[in-house]
C-alpha positions as CSV (number, residue, x, y, z in Angstrom):
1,X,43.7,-63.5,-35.2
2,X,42.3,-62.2,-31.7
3,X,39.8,-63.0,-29.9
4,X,37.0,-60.8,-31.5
5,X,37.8,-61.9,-35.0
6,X,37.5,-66.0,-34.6
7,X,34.3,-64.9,-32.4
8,X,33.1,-62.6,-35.5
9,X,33.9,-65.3,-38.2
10,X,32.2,-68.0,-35.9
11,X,29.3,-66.2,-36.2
12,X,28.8,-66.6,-40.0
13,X,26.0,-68.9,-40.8
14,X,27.2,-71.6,-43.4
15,X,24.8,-71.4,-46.2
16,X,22.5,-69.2,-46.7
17,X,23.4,-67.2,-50.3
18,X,23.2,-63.4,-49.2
19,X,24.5,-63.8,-45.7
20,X,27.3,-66.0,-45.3
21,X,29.4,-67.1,-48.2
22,X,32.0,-65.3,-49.4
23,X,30.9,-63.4,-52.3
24,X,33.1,-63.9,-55.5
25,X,33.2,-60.6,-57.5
26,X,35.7,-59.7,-60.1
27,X,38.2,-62.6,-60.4
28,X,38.0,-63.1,-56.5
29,X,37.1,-66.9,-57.1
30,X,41.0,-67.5,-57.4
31,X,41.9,-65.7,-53.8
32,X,41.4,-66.3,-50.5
33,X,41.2,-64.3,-47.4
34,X,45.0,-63.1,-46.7
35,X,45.8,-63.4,-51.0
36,X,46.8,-60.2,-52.2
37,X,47.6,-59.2,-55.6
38,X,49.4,-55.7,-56.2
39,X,49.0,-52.7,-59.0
40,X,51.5,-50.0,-58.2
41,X,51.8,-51.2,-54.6
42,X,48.0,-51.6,-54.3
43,X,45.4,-54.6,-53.3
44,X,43.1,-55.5,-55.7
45,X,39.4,-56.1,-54.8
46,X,39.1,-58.6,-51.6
47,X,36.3,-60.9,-50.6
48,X,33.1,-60.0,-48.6
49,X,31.1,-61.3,-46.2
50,X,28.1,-61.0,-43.9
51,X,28.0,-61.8,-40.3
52,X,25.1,-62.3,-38.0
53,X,26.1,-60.5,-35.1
54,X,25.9,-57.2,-37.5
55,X,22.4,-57.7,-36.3
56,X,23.3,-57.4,-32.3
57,X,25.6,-54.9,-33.0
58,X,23.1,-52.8,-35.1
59,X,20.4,-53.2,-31.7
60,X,23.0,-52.8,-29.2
61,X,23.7,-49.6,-30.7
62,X,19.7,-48.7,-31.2
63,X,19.1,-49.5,-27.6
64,X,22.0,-47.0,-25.9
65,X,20.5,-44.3,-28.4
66,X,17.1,-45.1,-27.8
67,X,18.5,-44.4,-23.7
68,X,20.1,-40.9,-24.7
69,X,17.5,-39.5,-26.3
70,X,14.7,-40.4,-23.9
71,X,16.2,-38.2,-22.0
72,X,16.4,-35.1,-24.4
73,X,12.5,-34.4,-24.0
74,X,12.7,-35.9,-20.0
75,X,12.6,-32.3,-18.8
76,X,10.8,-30.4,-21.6
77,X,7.5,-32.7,-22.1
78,X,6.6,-31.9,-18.4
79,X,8.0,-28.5,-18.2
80,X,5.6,-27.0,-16.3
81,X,6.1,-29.4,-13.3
82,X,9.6,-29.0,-13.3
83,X,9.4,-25.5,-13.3
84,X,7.5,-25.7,-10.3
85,X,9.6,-28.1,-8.5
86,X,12.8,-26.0,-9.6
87,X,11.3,-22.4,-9.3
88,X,13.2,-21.7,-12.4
89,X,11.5,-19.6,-16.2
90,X,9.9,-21.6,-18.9
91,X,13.3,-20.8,-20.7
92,X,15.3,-22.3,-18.6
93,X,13.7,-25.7,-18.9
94,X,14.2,-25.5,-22.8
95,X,17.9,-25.2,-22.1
96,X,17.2,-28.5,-20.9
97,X,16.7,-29.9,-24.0
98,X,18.5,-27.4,-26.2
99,X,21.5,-28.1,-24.2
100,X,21.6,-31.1,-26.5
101,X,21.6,-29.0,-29.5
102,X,24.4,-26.7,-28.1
103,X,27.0,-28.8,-27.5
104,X,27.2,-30.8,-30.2
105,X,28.2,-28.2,-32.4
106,X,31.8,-27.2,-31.2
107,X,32.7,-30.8,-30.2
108,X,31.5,-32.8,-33.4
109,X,34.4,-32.4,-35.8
110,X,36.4,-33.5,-32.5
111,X,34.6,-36.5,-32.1
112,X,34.0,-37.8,-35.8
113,X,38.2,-37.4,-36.1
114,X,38.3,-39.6,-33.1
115,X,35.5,-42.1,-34.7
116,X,38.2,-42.2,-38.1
117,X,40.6,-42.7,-36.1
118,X,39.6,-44.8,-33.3
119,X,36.8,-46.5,-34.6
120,X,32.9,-48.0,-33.5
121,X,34.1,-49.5,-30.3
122,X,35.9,-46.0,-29.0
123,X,32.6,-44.3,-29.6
124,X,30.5,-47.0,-28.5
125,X,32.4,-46.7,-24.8
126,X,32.6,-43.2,-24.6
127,X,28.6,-42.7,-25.2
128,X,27.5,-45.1,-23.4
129,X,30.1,-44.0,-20.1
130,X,29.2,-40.8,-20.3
131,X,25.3,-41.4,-20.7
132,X,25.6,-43.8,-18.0
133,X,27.4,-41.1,-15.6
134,X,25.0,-38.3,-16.6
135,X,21.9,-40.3,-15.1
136,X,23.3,-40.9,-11.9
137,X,24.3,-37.4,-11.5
138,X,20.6,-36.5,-12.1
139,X,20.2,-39.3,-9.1
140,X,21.7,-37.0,-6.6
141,X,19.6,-34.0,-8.4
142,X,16.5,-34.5,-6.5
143,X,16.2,-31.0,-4.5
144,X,14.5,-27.5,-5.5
145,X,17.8,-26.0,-4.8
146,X,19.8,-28.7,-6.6
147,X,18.8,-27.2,-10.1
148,X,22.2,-26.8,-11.1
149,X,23.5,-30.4,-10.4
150,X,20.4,-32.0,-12.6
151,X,21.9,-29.3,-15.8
152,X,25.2,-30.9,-15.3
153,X,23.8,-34.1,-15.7
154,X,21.9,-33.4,-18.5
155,X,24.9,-31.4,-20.0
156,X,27.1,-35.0,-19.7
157,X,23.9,-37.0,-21.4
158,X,24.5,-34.0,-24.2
159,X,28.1,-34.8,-24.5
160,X,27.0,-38.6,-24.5
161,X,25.0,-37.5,-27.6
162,X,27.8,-36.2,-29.5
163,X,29.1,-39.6,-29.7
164,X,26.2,-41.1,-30.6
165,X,24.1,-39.6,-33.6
166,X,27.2,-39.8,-36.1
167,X,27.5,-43.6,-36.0
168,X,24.0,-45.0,-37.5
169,X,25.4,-44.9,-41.5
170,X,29.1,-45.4,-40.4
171,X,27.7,-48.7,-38.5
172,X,25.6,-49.8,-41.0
173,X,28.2,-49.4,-43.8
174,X,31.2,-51.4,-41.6
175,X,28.8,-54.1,-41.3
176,X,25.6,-54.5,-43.9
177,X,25.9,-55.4,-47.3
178,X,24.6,-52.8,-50.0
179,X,21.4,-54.6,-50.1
180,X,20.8,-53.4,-46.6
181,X,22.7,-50.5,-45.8
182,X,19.6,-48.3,-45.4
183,X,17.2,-50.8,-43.7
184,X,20.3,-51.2,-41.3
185,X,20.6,-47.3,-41.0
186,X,17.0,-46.7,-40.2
187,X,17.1,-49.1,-37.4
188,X,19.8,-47.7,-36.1
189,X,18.1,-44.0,-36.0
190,X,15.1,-46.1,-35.1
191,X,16.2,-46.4,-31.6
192,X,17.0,-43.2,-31.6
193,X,13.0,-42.1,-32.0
194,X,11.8,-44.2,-29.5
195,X,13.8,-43.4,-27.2
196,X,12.2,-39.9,-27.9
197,X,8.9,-41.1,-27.9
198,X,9.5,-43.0,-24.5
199,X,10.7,-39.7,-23.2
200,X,7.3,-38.3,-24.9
201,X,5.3,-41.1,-22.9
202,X,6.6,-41.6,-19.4
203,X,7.9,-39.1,-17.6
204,X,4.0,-37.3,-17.7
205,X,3.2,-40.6,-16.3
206,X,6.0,-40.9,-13.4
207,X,5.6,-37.8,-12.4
208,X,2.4,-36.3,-11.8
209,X,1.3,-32.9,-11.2
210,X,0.9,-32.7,-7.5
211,X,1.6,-30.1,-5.5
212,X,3.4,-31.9,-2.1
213,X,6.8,-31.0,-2.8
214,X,8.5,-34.4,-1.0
215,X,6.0,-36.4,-3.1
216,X,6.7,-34.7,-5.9
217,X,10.4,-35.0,-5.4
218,X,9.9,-39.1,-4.7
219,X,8.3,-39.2,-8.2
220,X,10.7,-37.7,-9.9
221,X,13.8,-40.0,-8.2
222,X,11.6,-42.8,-9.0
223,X,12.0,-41.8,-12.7
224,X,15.6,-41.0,-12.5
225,X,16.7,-44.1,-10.9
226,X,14.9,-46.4,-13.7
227,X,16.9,-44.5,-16.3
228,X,19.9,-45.1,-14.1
229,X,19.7,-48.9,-14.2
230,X,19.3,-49.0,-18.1
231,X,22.2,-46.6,-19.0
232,X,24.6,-49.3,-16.3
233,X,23.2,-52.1,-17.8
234,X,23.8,-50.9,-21.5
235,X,27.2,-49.7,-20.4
236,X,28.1,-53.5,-19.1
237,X,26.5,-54.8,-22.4
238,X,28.6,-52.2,-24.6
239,X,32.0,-53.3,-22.8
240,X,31.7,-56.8,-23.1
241,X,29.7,-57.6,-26.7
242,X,30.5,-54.4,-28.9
243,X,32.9,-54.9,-31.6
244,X,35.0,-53.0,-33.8
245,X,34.2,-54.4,-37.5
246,X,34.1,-58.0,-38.9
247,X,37.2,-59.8,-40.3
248,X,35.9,-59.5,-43.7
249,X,33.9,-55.9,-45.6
250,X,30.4,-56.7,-46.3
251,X,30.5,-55.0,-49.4
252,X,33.1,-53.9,-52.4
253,X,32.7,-50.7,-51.4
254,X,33.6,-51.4,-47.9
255,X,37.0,-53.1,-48.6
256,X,37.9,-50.2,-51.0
257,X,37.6,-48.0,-48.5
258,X,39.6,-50.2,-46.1
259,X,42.3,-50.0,-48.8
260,X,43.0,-46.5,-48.0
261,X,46.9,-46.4,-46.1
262,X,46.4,-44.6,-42.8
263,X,49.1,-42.3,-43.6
264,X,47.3,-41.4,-47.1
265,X,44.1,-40.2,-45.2
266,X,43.8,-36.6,-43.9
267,X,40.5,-35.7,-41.9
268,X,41.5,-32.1,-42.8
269,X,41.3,-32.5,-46.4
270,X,38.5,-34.8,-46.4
271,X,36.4,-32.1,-44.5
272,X,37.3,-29.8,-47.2
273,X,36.3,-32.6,-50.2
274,X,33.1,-31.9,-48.3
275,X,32.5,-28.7,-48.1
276,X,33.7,-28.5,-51.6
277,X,31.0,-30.4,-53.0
278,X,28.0,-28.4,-53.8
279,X,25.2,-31.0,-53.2
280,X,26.0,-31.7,-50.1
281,X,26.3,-28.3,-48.8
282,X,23.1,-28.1,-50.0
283,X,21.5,-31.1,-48.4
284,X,23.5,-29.9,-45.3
285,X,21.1,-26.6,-44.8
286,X,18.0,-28.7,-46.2
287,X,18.6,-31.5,-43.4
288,X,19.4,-28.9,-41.1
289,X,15.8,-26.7,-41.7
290,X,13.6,-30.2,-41.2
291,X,15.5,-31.6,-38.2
292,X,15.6,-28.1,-36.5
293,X,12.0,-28.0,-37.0
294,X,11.5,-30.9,-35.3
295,X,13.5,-30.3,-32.4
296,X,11.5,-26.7,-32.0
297,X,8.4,-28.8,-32.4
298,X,9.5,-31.6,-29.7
299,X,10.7,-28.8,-27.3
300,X,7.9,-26.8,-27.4
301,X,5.4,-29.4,-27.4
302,X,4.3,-29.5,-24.0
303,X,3.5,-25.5,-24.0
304,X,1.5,-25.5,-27.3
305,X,-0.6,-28.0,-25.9
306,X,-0.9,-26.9,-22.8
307,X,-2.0,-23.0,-24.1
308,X,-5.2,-25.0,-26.2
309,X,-5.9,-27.4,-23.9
310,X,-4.9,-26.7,-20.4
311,X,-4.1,-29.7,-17.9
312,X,-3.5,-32.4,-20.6
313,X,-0.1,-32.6,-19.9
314,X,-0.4,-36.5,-20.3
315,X,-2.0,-36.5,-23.3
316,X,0.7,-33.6,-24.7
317,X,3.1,-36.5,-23.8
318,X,0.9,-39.0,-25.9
319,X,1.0,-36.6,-28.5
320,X,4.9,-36.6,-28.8
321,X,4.5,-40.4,-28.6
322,X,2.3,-40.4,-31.4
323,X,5.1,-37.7,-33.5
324,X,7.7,-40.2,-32.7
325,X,5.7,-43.5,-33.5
326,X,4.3,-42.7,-36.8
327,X,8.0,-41.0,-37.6
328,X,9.5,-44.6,-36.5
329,X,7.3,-46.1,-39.2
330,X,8.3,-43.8,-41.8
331,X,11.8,-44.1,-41.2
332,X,11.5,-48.1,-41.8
333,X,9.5,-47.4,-44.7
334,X,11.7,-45.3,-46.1
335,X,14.9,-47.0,-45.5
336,X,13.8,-50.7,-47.1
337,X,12.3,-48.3,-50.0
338,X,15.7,-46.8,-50.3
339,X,17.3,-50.6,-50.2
340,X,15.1,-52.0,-53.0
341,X,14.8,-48.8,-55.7
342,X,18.2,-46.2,-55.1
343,X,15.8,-43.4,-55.5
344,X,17.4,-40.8,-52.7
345,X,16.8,-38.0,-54.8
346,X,12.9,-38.8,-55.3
347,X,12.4,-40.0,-52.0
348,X,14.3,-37.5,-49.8
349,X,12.5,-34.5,-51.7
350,X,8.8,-36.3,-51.5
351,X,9.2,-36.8,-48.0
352,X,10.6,-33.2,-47.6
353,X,7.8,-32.1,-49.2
354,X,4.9,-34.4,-47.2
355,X,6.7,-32.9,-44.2
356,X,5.7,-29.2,-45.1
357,X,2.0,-30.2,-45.7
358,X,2.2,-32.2,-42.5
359,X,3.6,-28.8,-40.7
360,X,0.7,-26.8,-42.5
361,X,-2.1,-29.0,-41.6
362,X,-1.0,-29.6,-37.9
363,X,-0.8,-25.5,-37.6
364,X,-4.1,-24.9,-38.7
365,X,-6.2,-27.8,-36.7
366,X,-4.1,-27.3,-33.3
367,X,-6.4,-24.7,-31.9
368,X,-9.3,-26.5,-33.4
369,X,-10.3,-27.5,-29.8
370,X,-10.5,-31.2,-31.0
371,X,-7.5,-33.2,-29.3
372,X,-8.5,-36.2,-31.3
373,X,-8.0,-34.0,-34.6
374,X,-4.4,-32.9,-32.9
375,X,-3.2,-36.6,-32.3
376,X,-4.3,-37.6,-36.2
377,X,-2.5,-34.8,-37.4
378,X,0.8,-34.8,-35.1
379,X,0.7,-38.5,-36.2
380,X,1.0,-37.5,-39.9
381,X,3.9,-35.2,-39.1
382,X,5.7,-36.9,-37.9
383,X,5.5,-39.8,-40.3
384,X,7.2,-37.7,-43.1
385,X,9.7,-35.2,-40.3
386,X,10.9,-38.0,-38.6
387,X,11.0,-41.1,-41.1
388,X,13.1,-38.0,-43.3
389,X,16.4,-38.8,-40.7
390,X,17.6,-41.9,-41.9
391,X,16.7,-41.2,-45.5
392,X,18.9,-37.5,-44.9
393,X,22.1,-40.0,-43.9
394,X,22.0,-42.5,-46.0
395,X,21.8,-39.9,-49.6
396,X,25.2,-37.7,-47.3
397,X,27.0,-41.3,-47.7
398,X,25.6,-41.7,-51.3
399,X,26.8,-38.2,-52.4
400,X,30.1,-38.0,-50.0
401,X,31.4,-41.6,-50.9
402,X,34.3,-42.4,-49.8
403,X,34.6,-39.8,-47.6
404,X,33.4,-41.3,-43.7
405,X,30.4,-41.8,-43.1
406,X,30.8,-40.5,-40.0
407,X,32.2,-37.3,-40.9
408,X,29.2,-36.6,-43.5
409,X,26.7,-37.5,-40.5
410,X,28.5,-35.2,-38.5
411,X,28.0,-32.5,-40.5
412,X,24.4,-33.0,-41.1
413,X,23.7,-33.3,-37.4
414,X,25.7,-29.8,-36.5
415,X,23.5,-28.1,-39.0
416,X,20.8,-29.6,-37.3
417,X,21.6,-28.6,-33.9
418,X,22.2,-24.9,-35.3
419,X,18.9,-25.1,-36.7
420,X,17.5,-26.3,-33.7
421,X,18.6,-23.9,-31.0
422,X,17.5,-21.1,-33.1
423,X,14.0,-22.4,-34.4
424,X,13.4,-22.9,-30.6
425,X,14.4,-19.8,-29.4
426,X,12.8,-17.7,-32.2
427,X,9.3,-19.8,-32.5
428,X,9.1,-20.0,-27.9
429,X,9.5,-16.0,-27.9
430,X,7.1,-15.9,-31.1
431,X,4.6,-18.3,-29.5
432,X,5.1,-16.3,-26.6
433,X,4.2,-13.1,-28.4
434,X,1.7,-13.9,-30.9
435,X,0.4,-17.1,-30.3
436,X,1.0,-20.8,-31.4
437,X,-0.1,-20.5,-34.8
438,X,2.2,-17.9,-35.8
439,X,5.0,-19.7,-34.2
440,X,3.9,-23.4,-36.6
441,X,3.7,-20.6,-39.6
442,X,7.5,-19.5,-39.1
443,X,8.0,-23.2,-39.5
444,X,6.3,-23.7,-42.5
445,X,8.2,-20.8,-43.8
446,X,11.4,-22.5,-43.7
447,X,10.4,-25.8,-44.3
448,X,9.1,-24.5,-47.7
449,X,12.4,-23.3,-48.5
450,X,13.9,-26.6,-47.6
451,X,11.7,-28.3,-50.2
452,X,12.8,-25.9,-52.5
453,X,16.8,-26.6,-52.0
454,X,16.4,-30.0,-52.2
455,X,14.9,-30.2,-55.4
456,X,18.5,-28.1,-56.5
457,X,20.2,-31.3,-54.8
458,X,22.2,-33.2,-57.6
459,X,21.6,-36.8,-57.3
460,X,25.1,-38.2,-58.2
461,X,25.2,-41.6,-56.1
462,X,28.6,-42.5,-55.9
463,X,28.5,-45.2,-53.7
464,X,26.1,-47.0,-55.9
465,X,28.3,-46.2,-58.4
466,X,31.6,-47.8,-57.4
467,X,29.5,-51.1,-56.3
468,X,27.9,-51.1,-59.9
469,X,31.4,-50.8,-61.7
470,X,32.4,-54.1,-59.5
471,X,29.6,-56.0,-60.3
472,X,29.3,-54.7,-64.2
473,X,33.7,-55.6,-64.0
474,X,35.2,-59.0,-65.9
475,X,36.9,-61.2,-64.3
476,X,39.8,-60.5,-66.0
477,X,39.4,-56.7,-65.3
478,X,40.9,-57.7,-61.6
479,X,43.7,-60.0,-63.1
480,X,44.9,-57.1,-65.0
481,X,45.4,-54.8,-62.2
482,X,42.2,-52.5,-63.8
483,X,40.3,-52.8,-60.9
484,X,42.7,-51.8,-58.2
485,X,40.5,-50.0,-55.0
486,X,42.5,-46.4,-55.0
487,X,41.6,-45.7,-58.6
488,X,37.7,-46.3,-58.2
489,X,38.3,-44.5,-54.9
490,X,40.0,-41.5,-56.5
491,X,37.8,-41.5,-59.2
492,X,34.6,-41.5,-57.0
493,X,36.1,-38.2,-55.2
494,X,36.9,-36.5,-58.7
């Protein structure tokens, strides 16, 4: 046992029910950890157990995300000042933020082979290295001619962020029990939104609008350097206290899917499994057309505000704060309703469908001239947009099980970013064009749609399922060799 393991089963608090004791399911009260009893060259079901530091390693996680994505909207909430400071198009501070979207997309199926085959702790190092390396390039940024070192920078946090939005369901199902795989997910996305509503809140507030160029130039090092420390400091952190997985699965599911032989797993035909099953292709797009929607909004937040109410570029930040915040909420909501009923069918298409309402209502009362009226109804969009993230991963492991998490994330994500880029691009030239309202209604457009598809989803939960059919099982049923991991595995992929 190394060091990590006696560390990770030192951790286990001695007797509390749920979290500590090894849980006897299916004739596992006559094994212990290590026993193994064979069908056809198979283990039968293994004990589980929960561990307290899934906790840290659930936050750990939530706090380098929360660090990557505040600096997704860094550029784009205060556009118009680095424009200034730059001399460069409105467009070109999008890229800023679309950058994000644009290279994920080629480099995901890379990375989520390396998360199979590497693991958490690969990941974990590579995001957090490259995130850490991207701030401090944006350090040595600070120039009006230096425009292109400051992309480069961002473009490393965007390769940070390829390593980091695929882990929340892998994470939580290496380490939660099945009681709180989705509570466990939303936090982990949970970090995610705030660090997107920190990036809606301070940078407005670092860096002013002034019109010195050297003080202009101080505030905005001022701003870099702070997210410079955190990103070293979470890097350190990572290094030293992030592990791979406990000693022991948390749940049944879990240690069936540890059962797997390496050499019987191909990430080639797994991707095909995927795209071979017709629900999730379908929740694919549908994640996809919310998400991108939300990215468009995010992006072009600062210019829709500023074209109804000119000069608020602090309160357009507090705006995006307020998206994020209420979203943060929902997510948690969502993902402890998720833990207590199973519903991901019901939930995931009433929150789709809360989110098109929200799009409609916040279209029609932007130009109202009532920023009060703008925050209330930004606030209720995002509730439903945002809180839908976690609720869109955790029904991709439900329908994709026991194919990786991380994989099914992966894919979700890409369509996302596709979606993403091109609701930007299309709703900035139409906002550009016609006005913001016609650039919300585009959104509501496809949003609709998205509702639509999603109520075509099929809800076939098969990770519930395999967890049910152990806890339904006899305890004879594993004596017997009828309970042997590959065949619930194989039949779960059928």
């Amino acid at each position: 046992m190394n060091m990590s393991e006696k560390q990770a089963l030192g951790d286990t608090k001695p007797n509390e029910d749920l979290e500590n004791h090894v849980h006897v399911e299916a004739g596992d009260a006559a094994k212990l950890p290590g026993d193994e009893s064979q069908q056809d060259g198979y283990e039968v079901l293994q004990p589980t157990r929960l561990y307290r530091r899934r906790w840290m390693m659930v936050l750990l996680f939530s706090t380098y995300s929360l660090s990557n994505s505040y600096q997704w909207i860094q550029y784009g909430i205060i556009s118009n000042i680095f424009m200034k400071f730059y001399g460069v198009a409105a467009f070109t501070i999008d890229w800023m933020s679309m950058i994000y979207m644009l290279t994920y997309i080629p480099l995901i199926l890379p990375v989520t082979w390396l998360l199979d085959k590497k693991g958490l702790r690969v990941i974990a190092l590579s995001a957090t290295a490259l995130n850490c390396a991207g701030t401090w390039i944006k350090v040595v940024s600070v120039a009006p001619n230096l425009f292109p070192v400051t992309f480069l920078g961002q473009f490393c946090c965007s390769l940070a962020q390829v390593f980091i939005l695929g882990m929340p369901s892998k994470l939580a199902s290496v380490w939660f029990g099945s009681e709180e795989v989705s509570t466990a997910c939303s936090i982990g996305v949970f970090g995610n939104q705030l660090g997107c509503a920190i990036g809606f809140l301070l940078p407005p507030i670092l860096v002013p609008n002034v019109d010195d160029m050297d003080e202009l130039a101080h505030h905005i090092r001022v701003m870099f350097y702070i997210t410079a420390g955190v990103a070293t400091s979470l890097f350190i952190l990572v290094v030293f206290v992030f592990q791979e997985r406990p000693k022991l699965p948390p749940t049944q599911a879990q240690a069936m899917a540890r059962s797997i032989p390496p050499e019987q797993y191909s990430y080639i035909a797994s991707i095909r499994r995927l795209l071979r099953n017709r629900s999730f292709i379908l929740l694919i797009v549908t994640y996809g057309l919310n998400v991108g929607c939300y990215y468009a909004v995010g992006t072009l937040l600062n210019r829709m505000i500023i074209a109804h109410y000119p000069g608020e570029e602090v309160n357009a930040g507090r705006i995006g704060l307020t998206i994020v915040i209420a979203g943060m909420v929902g997510s948690l909501i969502c993902g402890i309703w998720l833990d207590r009923t199973k519903t991901y069918k019901q939930t995931t298409l009433a929150v789709y469908l809360m989110s098109l309402v929200g799009m409609i209502v916040y279209a029609a009362t932007l130009s109202l001239g009532h920023l009060w009226v703008v925050f209330i109804m930004a606030g209720a969009l995002g509730f439903f947009m945002t809180g839908y993230l976690p609720i869109g991963f955790e029904f991709a492991v439900e329908l994709t099980y026991p194919e990786s998490e991380g994989t099914s994330s992966g894919l979700l994500n890409c369509s996302a970013q596709v979606f993403g880029i091109i609701f930007t691009i299309c709703q900035g030239k139409i906002i550009d064009s016609f006005g913001t309202l016609a650039g919300n209604i585009f959104l509501c457009v496809f949003l609709l749609i998205g509702t639509i598809m999603t109520g075509l989803i099929k809800s076939d939960l098969r990770r519930q399922k395999a967890n049910q059919r152990v806890k339904e099982a006899k305890p004879s049923d594993s004596h017997t060799g009828n309970l042997d991991a590959p065949s619930i595995i194989k039949e779960a992929q059928l």
